[in-house]
VEXMITOR-200053 format. One record per residue (C-alpha): residue number from 1; residue in three letters; x, z, y. Coordinates in steps of 0.5 Angstrom, whole numbers, plus 500, padded with zeros to 3 digits. Last residue first. Example, Ala and Ser with C-alpha at 12.3 -4.5 7.8 and 13.67 -1.06 7.14 Angstrom:
<atoms>
   nr  rest   px   pz   py
    2   SER  527  514  498
    1   ALA  525  516  491
</atoms>
This chain:
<atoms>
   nr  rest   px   pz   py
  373   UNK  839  800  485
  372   UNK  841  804  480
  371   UNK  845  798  476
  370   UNK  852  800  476
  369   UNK  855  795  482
  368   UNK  848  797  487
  367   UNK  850  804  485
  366   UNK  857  804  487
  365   UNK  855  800  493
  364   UNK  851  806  496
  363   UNK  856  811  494
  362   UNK  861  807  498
  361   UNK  858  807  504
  360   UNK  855  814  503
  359   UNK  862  816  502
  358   UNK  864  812  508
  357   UNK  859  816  512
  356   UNK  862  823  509
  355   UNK  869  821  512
  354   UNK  874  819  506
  353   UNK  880  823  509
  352   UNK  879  830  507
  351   UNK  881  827  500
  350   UNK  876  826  494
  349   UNK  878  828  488
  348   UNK  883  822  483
  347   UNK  882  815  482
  346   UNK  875  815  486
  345   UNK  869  813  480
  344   UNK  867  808  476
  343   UNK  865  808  469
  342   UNK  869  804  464
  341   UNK  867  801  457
  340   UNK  864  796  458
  339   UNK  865  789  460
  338   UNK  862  788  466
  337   UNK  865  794  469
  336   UNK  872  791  468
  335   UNK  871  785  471
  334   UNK  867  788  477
  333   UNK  873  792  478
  332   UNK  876  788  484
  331   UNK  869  787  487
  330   UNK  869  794  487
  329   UNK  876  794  492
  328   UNK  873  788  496
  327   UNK  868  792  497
  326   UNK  872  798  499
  325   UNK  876  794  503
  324   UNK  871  791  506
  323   UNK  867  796  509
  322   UNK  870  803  509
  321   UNK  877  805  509
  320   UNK  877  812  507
  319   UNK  874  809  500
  318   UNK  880  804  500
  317   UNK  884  809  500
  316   UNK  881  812  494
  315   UNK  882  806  490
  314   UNK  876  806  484
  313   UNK  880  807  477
  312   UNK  875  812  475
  311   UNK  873  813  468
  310   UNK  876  808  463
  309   UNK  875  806  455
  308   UNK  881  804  451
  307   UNK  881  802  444
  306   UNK  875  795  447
  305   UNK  881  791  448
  304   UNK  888  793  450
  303   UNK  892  789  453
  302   UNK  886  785  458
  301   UNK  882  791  459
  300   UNK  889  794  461
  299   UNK  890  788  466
  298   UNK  883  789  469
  297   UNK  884  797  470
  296   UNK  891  795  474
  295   UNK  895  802  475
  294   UNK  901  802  480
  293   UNK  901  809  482
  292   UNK  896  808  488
  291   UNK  891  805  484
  290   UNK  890  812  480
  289   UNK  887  811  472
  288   UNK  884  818  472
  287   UNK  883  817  467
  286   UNK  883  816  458
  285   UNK  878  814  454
  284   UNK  880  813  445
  283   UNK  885  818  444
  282   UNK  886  817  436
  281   UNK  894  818  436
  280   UNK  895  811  436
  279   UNK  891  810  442
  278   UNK  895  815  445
  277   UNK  902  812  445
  276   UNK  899  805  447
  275   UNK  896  808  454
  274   UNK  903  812  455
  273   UNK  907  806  457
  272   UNK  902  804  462
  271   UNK  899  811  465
  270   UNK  903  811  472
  269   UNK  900  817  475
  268   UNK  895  822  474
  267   UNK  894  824  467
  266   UNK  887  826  464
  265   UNK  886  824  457
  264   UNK  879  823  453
  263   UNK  877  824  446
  262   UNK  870  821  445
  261   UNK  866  820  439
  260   UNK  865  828  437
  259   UNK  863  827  431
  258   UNK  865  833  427
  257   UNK  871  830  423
  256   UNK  873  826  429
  255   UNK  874  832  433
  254   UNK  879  836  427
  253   UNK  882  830  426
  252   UNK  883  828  432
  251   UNK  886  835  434
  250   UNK  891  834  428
  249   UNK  894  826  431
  248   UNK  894  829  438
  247   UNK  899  835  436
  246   UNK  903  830  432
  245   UNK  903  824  438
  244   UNK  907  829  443
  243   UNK  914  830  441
  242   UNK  915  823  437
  241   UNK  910  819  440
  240   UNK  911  823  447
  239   UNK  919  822  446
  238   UNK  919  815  444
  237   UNK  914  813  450
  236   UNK  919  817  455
  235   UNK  918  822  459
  234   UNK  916  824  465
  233   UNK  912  816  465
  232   UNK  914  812  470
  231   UNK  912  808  477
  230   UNK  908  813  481
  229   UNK  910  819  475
  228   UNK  906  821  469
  227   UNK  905  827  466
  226   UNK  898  830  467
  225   UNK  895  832  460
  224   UNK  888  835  463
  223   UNK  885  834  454
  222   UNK  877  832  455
  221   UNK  873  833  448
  220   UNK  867  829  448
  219   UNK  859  828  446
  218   UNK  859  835  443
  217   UNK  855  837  436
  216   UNK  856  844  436
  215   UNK  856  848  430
  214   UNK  862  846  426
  213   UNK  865  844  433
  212   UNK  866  851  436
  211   UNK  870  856  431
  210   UNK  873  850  428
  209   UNK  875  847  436
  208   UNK  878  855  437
  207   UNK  883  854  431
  206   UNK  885  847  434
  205   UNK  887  850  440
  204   UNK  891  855  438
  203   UNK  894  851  432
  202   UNK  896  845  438
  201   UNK  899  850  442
  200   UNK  903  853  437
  199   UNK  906  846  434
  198   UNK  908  845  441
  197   UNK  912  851  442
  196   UNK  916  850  436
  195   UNK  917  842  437
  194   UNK  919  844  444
  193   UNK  924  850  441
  192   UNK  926  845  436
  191   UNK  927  840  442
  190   UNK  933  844  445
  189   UNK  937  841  450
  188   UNK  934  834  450
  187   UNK  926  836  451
  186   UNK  929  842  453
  185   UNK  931  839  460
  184   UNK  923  836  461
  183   UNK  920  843  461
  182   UNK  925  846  465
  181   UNK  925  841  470
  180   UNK  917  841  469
  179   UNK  916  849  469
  178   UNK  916  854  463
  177   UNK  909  856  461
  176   UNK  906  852  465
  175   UNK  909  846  463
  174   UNK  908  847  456
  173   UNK  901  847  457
  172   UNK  900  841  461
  171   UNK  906  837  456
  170   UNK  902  839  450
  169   UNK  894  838  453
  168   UNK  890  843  457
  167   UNK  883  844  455
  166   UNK  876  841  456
  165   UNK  869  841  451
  164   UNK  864  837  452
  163   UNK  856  836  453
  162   UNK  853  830  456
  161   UNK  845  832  458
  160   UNK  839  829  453
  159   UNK  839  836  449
  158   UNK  837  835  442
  157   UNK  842  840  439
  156   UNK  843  843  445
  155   UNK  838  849  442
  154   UNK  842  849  433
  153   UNK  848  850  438
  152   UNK  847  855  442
  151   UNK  844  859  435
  150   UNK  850  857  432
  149   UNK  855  859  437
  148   UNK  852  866  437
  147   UNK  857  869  443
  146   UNK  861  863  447
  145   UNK  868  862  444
  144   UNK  874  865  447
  143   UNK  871  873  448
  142   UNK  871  874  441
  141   UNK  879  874  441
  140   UNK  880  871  435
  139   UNK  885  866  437
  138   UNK  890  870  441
  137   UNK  893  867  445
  136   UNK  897  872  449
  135   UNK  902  875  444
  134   UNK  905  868  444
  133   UNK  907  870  452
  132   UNK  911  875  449
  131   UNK  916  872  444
  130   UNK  916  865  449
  129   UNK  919  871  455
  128   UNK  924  874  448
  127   UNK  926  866  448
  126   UNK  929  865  455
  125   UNK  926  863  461
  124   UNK  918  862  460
  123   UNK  914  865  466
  122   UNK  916  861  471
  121   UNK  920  862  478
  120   UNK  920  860  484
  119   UNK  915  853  484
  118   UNK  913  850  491
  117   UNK  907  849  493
  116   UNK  902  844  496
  115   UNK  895  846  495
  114   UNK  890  840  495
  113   UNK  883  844  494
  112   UNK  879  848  490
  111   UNK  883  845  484
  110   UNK  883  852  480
  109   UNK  887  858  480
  108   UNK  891  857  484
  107   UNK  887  857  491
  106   UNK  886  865  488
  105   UNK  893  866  491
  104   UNK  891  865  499
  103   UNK  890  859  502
  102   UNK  892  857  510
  101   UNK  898  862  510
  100   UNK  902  855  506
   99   UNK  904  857  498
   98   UNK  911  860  495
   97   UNK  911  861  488
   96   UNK  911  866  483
   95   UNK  908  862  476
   94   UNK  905  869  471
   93   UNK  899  865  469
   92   UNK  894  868  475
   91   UNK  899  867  480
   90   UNK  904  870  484
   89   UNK  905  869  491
   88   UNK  910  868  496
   87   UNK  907  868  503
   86   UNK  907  861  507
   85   UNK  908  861  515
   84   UNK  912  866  518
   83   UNK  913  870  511
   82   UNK  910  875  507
   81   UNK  912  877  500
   80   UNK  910  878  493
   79   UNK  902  877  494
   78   UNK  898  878  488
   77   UNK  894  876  482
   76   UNK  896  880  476
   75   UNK  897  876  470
   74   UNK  891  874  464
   73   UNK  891  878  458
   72   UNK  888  874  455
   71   UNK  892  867  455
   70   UNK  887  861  457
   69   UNK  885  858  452
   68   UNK  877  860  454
   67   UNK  873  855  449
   66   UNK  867  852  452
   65   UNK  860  851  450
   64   UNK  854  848  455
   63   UNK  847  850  456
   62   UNK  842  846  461
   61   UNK  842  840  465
   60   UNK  837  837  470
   59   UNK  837  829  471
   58   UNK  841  827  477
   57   UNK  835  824  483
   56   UNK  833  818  484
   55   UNK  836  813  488
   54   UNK  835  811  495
   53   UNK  842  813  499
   52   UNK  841  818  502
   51   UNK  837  822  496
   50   UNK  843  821  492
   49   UNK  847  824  498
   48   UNK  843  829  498
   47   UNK  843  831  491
   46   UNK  850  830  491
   45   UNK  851  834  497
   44   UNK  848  841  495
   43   UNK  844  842  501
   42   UNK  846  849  505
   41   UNK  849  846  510
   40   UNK  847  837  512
   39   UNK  852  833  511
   38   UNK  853  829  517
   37   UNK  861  829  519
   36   UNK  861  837  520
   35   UNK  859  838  514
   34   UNK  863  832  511
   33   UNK  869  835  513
   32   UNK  868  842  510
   31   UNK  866  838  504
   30   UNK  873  835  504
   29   UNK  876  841  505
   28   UNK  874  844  498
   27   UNK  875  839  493
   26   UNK  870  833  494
   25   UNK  869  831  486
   24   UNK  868  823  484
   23   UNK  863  817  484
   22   UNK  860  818  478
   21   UNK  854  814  477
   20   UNK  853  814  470
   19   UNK  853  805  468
   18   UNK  845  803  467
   17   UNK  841  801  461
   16   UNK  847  802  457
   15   UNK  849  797  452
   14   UNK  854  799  448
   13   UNK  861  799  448
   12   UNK  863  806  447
   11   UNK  864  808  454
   10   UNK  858  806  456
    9   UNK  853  807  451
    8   UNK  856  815  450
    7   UNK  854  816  457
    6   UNK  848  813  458
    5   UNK  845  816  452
    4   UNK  847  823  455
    3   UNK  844  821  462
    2   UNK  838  819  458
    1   UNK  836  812  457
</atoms>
């Protein structure tokens, strides 16, 4: 099979050759461990590791599509202040924040690594900030969507590479513009401003699919929605349903009447009360399915059948530890991953703390358990 075919058998609850190996993503100290822990410089580490332990190489890529919902403009980068050890920074999205010495501004633009911050200021505070934060989403923008999309569409057409599409959910979005605690308050203080500020995400990203999906036939669609806690989701599952749920339900619409067969979600945290609330609005995978925040893969498999498929859900702790308890940890999922519907991976990116000869450990079991070897 190819990599595309692998993946839409195993999360779709075919019968793939062999599951994906997926073992999960280093941020960027990780790999400055391994470097020092036997990971060769200059080698991209996961051919070598595929290499190390005995399995053929990824299968080559090409072309992907996007759309670029990020505002336009963007906010300048830039330091606001000095302090002994952290600096005061202003990011790309108009968050200023305060960060360690040891990163610069440009670690908040994406996840290079696990950078701790503390929120000073967001760029949504009042109606007239929400006034002119709309005028930087624009969705006709040409920049938003690849040049000559039916053309690139019409040469990935027969591809045999996993292609998809990733933005932010409602509850990401809108946490970005205003702040968690803010975010969370006006849910109650003020739903018709949410409700307005979700429809508007939810029209901006929908008209940025039908620019994209009519012309490309994409094998996912990803939405980073984190809004859980260790223990509960930060909102109820009545008000996802009834706040959330609207803005889900016209995205699928759109995506499954294009044929994209996977809509997928990525929240951290507990995921259990929210699972039933995105199965009712079409989401059909979900990860990364964190253990540490109580999650059990075997009991949701249990719950809700074949509605739900997983990526993820391998105990990063356990990584870190080795031997038998990362064999015990995979031993743990063997139910789910016979069943289908699952491909393996760490339950969030690596941490520093998962040495590169524990990653080799791990990896080499990995595809033991997912027929590689």
């Amino acid at each position: 099979m190819t990599e595309r075919q692998r993946y839409l058998e195993t999360l779709l609850f075919g019968k793939p050759d062999r599951i994906p190996f997926q073992p999960g993503l280093p941020r960027k100290s990780t790999l400055e461990a391994w470097r020092k822990q036997g990971l060769p410089e200059g080698v991209d580490w996961q051919a070598h590791l595929r290499e190390v332990i005995g399995i053929e190489p990824p299968q080559p890529t090409g072309p992907g599509v996007y759309i670029r919902h990020q505002m336009i403009p963007e906010f300048e980068e830039k330091v606001l202040e000095e302090r002994e050890d952290t600096i005061i920074v202003q990011d790309w999205k108009g968050n200023i924040c305060e960060i360690s010495k040891k990163y610069d501004v440009t670690y908040l633009r994406s996840a290079i690594d696990f950078v701790t911050r503390r929120w000073i200021k967001c760029p949504v505070e009042n109606r007239d900030d929400w006034e002119q934060m709309k005028t930087r989403y624009n969705p006709d923008d040409p920049s938003r969507v690849p040049p000559d999309i039916e053309s690139l569409g019409k040469q990935i057409a027969n591809r045999d590479y996993v292609v998809g599409i990733h933005f932010p959910g409602p509850f990401w979005q809108l946490r970005e513009w205003l702040g968690f605690e803010k975010l969370c308050m006006l849910f109650i203080d003020d739903p018709t401003l949410i409700q307005e500020m979700i429809k508007f995400w939810a029209d901006f990203i929908s008209k940025l699919l039908l620019k994209v999906l009519p012309f490309v036939n994409v094998d996912y669609v990803l939405v980073s929605e984190d809004m859980a806690y260790k223990h509960k989701a930060m909102i109820s599952p009545e008000m996802a349903r009834r706040f959330l749920g609207p803005c889900y339900a016209q995205w699928n619409e759109i995506i499954r009447s294009y044929g994209c067969p996977v809509f997928d979600v990525d929240s951290d945290g507990y995921i259990a009360e929210l699972i039933p609330v995105w199965i009712e609005f079409g989401i059909n995978c979900c990860d990364p399915v964190e253990v540490a925040a109580g999650n059990d893969i075997n009991e949701y498999r249990r719950k809700f059948g074949t509605k739900m498929a997983f990526r993820g859900g391998v105990d990063k702790r356990a990584m870190a530890k080795g031997g038998d308890a990362i064999r015990l940890e995979l031993e743990r999922l063997m139910p789910v991953i016979k069943s289908g519907g699952y491909i393996p991976g760490c339950d969030h990116g690596i941490p520093p703390d998962v040495s590169w000869p524990a990653m080799v450990e791990y990896c080499d079991l990995l595809a033991r358990i997912t027929g590689w070897k």
